[in-house]
N, C-alpha and C positions, 0 to 999 in steps of 0.2 A: 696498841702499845702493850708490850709483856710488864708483867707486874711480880716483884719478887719481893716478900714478907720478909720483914727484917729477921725476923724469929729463925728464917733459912737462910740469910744473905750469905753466912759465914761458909756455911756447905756452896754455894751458889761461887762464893768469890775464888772457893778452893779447888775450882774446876777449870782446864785450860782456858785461853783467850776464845780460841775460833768455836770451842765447844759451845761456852756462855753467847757467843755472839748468835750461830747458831739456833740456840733457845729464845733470845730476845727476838728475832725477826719470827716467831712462831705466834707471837701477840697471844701471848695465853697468861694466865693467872696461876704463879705458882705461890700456893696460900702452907702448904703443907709439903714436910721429905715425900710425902706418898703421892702429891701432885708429881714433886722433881723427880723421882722415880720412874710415874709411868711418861712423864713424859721423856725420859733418856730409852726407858722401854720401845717409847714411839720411835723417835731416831735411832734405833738400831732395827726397827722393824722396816722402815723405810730404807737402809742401806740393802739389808735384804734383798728385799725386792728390786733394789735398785742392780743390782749384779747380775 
């Protein structure tokens, strides 16, 4: 189960639906911006490669 730190909820909420949903099914801890970063780093790494 992903875990979003209230201290980022607000950056977190201000990001499309499918995107946030996305991150939630990734069951990661995002405690810090520089967690939510590399992890949108991750899924764009992942479309990448997915092409």
């Amino acid at each position: 189960m992903s875990y979003v730190n209230p201290a980022i909820r607000p950056q977190f909420d201000s990001m499309p639906a499918d995107l946030k949903e996305h991150i939630l099914q990734m069951n990661i801890r995002l405690e810090t911006m520089n967690d939510l970063m590399g992890c949108l780093e991750r899924i764009i790494a992942e479309e990448k490669t997915a092409r």
